[in-house]
C-alpha positions in Angstrom: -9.6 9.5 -14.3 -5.6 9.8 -14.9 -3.9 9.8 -11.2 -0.9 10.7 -10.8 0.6 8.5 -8.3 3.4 11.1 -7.1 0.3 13.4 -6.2 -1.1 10.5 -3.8 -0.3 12.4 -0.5 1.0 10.7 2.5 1.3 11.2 6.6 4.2 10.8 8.3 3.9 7.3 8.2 6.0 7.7 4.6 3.4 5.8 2.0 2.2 2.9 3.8 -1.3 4.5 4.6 -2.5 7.7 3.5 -5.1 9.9 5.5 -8.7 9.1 5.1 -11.5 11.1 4.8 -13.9 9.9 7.4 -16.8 12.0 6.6 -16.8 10.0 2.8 -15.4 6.8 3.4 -18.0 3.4 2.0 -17.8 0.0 2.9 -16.8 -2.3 -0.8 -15.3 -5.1 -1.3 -12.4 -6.9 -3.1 -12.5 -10.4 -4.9 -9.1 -11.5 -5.2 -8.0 -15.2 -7.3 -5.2 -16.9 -7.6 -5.1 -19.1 -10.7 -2.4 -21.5 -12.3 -4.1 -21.9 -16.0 -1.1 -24.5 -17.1 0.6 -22.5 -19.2 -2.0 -20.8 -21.3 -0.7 -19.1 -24.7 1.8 -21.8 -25.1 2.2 -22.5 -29.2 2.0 -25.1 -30.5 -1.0 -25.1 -27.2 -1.3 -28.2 -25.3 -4.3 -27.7 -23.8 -6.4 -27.0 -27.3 -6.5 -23.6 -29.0 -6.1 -20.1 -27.3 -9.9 -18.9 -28.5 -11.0 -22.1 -26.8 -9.1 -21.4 -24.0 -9.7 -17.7 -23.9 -13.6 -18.9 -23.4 -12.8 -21.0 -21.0 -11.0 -18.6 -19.1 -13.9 -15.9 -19.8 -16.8 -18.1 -18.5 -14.7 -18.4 -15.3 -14.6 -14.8 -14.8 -17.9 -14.5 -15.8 -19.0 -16.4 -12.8 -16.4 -15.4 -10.0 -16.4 -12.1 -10.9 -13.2 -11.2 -9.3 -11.9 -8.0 -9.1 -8.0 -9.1 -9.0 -6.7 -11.9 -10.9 -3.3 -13.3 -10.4 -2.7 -15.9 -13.6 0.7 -17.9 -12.9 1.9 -20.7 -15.4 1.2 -18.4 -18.2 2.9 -19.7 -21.0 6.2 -17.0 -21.0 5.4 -13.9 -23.5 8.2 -12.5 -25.4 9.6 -9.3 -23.5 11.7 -8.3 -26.3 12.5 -9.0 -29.8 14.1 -12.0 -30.3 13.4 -13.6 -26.7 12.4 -16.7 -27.5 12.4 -17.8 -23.9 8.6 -18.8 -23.7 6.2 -19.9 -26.5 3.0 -17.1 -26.2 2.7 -14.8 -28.9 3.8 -11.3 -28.2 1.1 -9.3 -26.9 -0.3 -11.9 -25.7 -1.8 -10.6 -22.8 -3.6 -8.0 -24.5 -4.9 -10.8 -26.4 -6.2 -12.2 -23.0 -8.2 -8.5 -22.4 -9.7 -8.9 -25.7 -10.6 -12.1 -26.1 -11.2 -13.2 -22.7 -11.6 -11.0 -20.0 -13.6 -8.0 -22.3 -16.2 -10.8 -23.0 -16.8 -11.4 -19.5 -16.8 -8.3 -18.2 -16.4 -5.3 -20.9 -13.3 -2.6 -20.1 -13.3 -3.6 -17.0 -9.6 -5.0 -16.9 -6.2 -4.0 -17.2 -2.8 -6.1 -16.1 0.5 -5.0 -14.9 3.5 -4.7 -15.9 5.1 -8.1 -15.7 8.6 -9.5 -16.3 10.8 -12.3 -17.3 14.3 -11.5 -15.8 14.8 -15.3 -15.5 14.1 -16.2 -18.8 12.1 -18.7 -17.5 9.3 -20.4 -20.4 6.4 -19.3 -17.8 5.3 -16.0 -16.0 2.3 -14.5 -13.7 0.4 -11.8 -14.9 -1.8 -10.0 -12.1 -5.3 -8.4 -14.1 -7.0 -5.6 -12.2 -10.5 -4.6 -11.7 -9.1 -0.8 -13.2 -12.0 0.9 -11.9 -12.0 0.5 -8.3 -8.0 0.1 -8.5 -5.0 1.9 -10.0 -1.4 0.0 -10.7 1.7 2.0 -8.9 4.7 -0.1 -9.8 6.6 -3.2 -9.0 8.1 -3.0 -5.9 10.3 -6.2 -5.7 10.9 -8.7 -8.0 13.1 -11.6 -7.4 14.6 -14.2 -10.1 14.9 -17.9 -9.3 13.7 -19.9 -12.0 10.5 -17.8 -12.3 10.6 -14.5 -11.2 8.5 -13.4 -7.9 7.1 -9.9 -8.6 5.4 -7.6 -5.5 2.9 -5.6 -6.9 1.7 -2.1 -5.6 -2.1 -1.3 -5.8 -3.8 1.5 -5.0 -7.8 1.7 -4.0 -9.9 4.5 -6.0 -11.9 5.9 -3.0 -14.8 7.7 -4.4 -13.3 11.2 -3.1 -9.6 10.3 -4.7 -9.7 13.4 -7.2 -10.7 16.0 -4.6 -8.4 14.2 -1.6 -5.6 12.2 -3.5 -5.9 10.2 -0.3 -6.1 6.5 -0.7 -4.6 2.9 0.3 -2.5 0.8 -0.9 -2.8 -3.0 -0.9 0.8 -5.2 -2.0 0.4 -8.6 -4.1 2.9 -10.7 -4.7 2.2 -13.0 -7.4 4.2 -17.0 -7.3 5.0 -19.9 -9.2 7.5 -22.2 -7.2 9.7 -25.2 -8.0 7.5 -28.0 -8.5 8.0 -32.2 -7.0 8.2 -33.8 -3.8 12.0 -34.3 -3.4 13.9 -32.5 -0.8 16.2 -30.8 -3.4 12.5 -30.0 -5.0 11.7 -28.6 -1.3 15.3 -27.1 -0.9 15.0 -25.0 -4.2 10.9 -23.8 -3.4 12.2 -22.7 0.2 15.5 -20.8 -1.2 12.7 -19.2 -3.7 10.8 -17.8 -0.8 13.3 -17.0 1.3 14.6 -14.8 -1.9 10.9 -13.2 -2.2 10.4 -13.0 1.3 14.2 -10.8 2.1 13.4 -8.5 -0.8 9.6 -7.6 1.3 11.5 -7.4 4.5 14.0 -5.1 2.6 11.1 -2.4 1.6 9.2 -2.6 5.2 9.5 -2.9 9.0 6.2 -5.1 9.2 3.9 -6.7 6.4 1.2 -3.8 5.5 -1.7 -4.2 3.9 -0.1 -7.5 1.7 -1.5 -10.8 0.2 1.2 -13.5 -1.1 -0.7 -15.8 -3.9 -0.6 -18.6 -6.3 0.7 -22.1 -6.4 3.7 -22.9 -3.6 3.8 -26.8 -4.7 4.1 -27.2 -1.0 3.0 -30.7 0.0 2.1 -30.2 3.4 2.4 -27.2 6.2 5.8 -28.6 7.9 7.8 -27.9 4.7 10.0 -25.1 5.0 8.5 -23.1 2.0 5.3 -22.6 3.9 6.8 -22.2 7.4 8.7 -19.0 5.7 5.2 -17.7 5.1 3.3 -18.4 8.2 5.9 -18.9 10.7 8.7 -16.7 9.7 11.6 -16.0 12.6 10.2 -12.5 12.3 6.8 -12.6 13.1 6.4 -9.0 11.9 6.1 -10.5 8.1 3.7 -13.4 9.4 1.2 -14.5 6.6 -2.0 -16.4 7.4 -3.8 -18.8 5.4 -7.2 -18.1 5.5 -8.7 -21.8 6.3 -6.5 -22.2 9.0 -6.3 -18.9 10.7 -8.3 -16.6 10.8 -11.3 -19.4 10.1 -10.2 -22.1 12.1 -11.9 -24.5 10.3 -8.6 -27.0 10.2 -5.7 -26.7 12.2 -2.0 -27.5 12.0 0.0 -29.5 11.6 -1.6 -31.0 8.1 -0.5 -32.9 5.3 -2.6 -32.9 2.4 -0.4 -35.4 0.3 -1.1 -37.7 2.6 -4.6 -37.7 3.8 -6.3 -35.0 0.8 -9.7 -36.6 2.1 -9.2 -34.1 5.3 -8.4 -31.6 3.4 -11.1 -32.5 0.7 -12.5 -29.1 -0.2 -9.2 -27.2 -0.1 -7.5 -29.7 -2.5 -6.1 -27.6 -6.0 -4.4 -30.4 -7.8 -6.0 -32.1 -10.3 -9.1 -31.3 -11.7 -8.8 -34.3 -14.2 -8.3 -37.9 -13.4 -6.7 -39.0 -16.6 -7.5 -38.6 -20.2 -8.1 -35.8 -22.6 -7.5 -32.8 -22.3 -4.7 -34.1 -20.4 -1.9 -33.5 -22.7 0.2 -31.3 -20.3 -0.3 -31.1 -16.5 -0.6 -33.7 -13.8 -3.8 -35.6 -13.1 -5.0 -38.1 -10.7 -7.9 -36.1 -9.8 -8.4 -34.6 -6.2 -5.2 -34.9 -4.5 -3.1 -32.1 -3.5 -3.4 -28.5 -2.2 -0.9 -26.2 -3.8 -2.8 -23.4 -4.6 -2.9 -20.7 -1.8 -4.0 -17.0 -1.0 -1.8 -15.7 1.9 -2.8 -12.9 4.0 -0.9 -10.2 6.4 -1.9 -9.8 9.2 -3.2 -6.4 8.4 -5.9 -7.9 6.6 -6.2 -11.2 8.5 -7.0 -9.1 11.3 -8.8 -5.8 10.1 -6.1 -3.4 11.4 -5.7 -1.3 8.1 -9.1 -0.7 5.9 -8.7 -3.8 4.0 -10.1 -6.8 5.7 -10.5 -10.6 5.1 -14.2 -11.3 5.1 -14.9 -14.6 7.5 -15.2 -17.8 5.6 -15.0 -16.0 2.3 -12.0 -18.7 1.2 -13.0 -21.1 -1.4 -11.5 -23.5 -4.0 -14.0 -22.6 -7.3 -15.4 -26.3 -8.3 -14.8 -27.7 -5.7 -17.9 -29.5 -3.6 -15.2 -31.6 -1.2 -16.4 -35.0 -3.4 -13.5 -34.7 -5.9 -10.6 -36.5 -4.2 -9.2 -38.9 -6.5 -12.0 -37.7 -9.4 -12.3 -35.5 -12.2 -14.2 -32.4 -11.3 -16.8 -33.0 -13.6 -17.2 -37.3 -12.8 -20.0 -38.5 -10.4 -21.5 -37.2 -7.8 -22.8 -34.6 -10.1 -21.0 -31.2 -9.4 -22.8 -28.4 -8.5 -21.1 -26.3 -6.8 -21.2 -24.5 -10.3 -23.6 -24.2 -13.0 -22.4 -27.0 -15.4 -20.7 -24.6 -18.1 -18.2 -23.6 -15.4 -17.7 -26.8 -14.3 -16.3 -27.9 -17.8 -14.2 -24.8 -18.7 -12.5 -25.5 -15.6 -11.7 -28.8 -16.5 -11.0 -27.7 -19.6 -8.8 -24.8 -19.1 -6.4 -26.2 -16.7 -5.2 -29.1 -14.4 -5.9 -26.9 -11.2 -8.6 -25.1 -9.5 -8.5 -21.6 -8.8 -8.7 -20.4 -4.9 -10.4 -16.6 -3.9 -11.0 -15.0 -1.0 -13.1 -12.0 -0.4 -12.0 -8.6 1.2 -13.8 -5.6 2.4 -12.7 -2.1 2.2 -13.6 0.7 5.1 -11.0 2.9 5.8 -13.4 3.5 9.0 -11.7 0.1 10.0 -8.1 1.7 10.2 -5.8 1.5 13.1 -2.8 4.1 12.8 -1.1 2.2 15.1 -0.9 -0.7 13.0 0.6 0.7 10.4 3.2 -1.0 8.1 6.3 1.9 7.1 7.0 1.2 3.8 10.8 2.4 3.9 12.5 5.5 1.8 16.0 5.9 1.1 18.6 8.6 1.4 21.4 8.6 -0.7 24.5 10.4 1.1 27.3 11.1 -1.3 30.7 9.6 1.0 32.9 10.4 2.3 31.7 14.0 2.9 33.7 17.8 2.0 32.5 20.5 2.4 29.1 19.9 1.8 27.0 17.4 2.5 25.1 15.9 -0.4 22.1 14.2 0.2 19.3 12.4 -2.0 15.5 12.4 -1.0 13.4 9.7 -2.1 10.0 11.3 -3.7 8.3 10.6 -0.3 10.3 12.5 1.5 10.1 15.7 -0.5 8.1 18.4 1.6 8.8 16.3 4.9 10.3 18.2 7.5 13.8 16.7 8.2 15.8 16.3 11.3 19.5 15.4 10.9 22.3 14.8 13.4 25.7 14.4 13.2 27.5 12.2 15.9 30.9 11.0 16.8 32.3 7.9 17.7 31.7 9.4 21.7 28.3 9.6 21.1 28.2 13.6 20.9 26.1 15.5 18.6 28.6 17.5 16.9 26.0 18.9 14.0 22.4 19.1 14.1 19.9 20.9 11.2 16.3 21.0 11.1 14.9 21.8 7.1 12.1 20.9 4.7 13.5 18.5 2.1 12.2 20.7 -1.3 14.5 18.5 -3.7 15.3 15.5 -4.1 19.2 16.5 -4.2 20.0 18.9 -1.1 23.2 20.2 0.0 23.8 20.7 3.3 27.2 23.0 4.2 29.6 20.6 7.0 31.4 21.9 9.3 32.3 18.9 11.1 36.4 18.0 11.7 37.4 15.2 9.7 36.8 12.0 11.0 34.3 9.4 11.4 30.6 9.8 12.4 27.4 8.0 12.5 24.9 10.6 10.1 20.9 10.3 11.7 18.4 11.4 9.2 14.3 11.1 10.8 11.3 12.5 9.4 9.1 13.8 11.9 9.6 11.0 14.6 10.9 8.2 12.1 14.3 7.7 11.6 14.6 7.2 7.8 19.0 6.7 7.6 21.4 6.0 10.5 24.8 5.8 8.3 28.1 5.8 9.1 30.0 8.8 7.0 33.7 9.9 6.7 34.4 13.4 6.6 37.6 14.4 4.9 
């Protein structure tokens, strides 16, 4: 089924949500992993060859079975000719549908667009389950060493052809500064705080949103994390799973310093020392860098996409690795013993999951997360006004005042916006006014315009 994502329609609510058909809504759920594979496609490879690793990788899937996979550390792919910024052949990623995914789970894939705007010698790629979701477009993406990338997803409701009315669920995929210094610290929370003010820039609270992947935090009182889950606007609060909404450990923790606590959570390293240990850290169990943040949208079950209890896991890990390989005694078998050794094999770090449900059923409209449009008003202003709609608004009844520095309405005009450029006759005096654009009750631009 080809959607067309500019035929998704929306409420008033401008994209966040879209309406729901009750009457056909079913219950589903989402299997979401976050997964630093060390960077796999690297030539001349470090961790063995890419069909060995592309098995690895497969057997994984194979027995997670997740339906969104977020792979950060890739080994940087070429984005044009002649970018010889990271070491995986071009393509590779179609190589990793093919050779990897495909086996596990035939045409069930596809990935998004990705980038490499920092010309950095690693990347994220996020793989969808493409039958149950559709890929929009990158949202925000934001360079510091790696680049941060916001993804938009879309959920394939069974009525989506006949309704066009679905849901849309925002990843943002990360790979931050790794080491324990504070410059280290200083350059992970600068990263965030970059990722996090493009978010804030697109909405007036998190929607439906997870933020995934390896922070390299060290423990919860660095500032990287408390950007996350304690932010100064606690509209764009994330949750991590174990902590809150579970409960199961509480803050303040430090899992550099006592990982026995934290003995099931810990990511870093699957290996104690030896082979394949040719690139990545070891030192076994140790460290918990590896997270899947939630909004509270989904934390909560306010908007159709819900966190299932519990549902957060570390794959391979049985809570006896700390300071061991994942596949040294005490037998491990929190895995069937093939998946035990791909992971160990594939990369220094385990991946983390969580589950989600989807029921639109669940849906609260006053939850809702406005995902912000734009209008583009040519200034200062003749004798027309100019203005540009953002595809959103197009067919939105618009509401638009004129107001001087006295706070009186001096022009006011009620029209549908049928293009995305619209001119709009002034008759105001010159001067200075403040220019008020809503649609329906949501003001979308509150500008400051000089008319001549």
């Amino acid at each position: 089924m080809k959607i067309n994502p500019h035929r998704i329609k929306g409420s008033l609510l401008l994209g966040a949500l879209l309406i729901f058909n009750f009457s056909q809504a079913q219950t589903d759920t989402l299997r979401v992993m976050a997964y630093n594979v060390l960077y796999y496609g690297d030539t001349p490879p470090c961790q063995g060859s890419h069909s060995a690793a592309h098995g690895y990788l497969s057997t994984i899937v194979s027995y997670s079975n997740p339906d969104i996979i977020g792979l950060d550390k890739m080994a940087a792919i070429p984005m044009f000719t002649g970018d010889h910024s990271g070491s995986a052949p071009a393509g590779f990623a179609d190589s990793i549908l093919q050779f990897s995914l495909n086996i596990a789970y035939p045409g069930r894939y596809a990935y998004c667009t990705y980038s490499n705007d920092a010309g950095a010698d690693n990347i994220g790629i996020l793989f969808y389950d493409q039958q149950k979701l559709g890929f929009i477009n990158i949202i925000s993406s934001y360079s510091n060493i790696t680049d941060f990338n916001t993804y938009k997803l879309f959920y394939k409701s069974a009525d989506l052809e006949s309704t066009h009315d679905t849901i849309f669920l925002y990843i943002t995929l990360n790979h931050t500064n790794s080491g324990s210094s504070s410059s280290d610290q200083s350059i992970r929370a600068d990263q965030i705080n970059g990722e996090m003010a493009g978010i804030q820039s697109l909405f007036t609270h998190l929607p439906n949103a997870i933020n995934m992947g390896d922070f390299n935090t060290h423990k919860s009182s660095e500032v990287c994390y408390q950007t996350l889950v304690a932010p100064a606007n606690p509209a764009f609060r994330y949750y991590d799973p174990p902590f809150s909404p579970d409960g199961d450990i509480s803050y303040p923790a430090d899992w550099d310093s006592n990982p026995s606590a934290f003995a099931t959570y810990l990511t870093t390293s699957t290996r104690l020392s030896g082979m394949p240990n040719s690139c990545g850290s070891s030192g076994g169990g140790k460290s918990w860098y590896d997270h899947i943040f939630l909004s509270d949208a989904i934390a909560h079950n306010l908007n159709a996409i819900s966190y299932i209890p519990h549902s957060y896991r570390t794959i391979g890990n049985d809570g006896n690795r700390v300071g061991k390989s994942i596949n040294a005694t005490p037998i491990n078998t929190s895995a069937p013993g093939l998946v035990i050794d791909a992971l160990y094999r594939m990369s220094n770090k385990y991946p983390v999951m969580v589950d989600l449900a989807v029921n639109p059923h669940t849906s609260d409209v006053k939850a809702l997360a406005i995902e912000k449009v734009e209008v583009r008003i040519v200034n200062p202003v003749k004798d027309l006004l100019v203005l540009n709609f953002d595809n959103e608004l197009i067919g939105k009844n618009i509401s638009l005042q004129c107001i001087n520095m006295l706070g009186q309405i001096m022009m006011s005009s009620t029209f549908s916006a049928t293009n995305e450029a619209m001119r709009i006759p002034c008759t105001l005096r010159p001067g200075i006014y403040n220019l008020r654009i809503s649609a329906g009750d949501k003001v979308v631009s509150n500008k400051v315009i000089t008319k001549e």
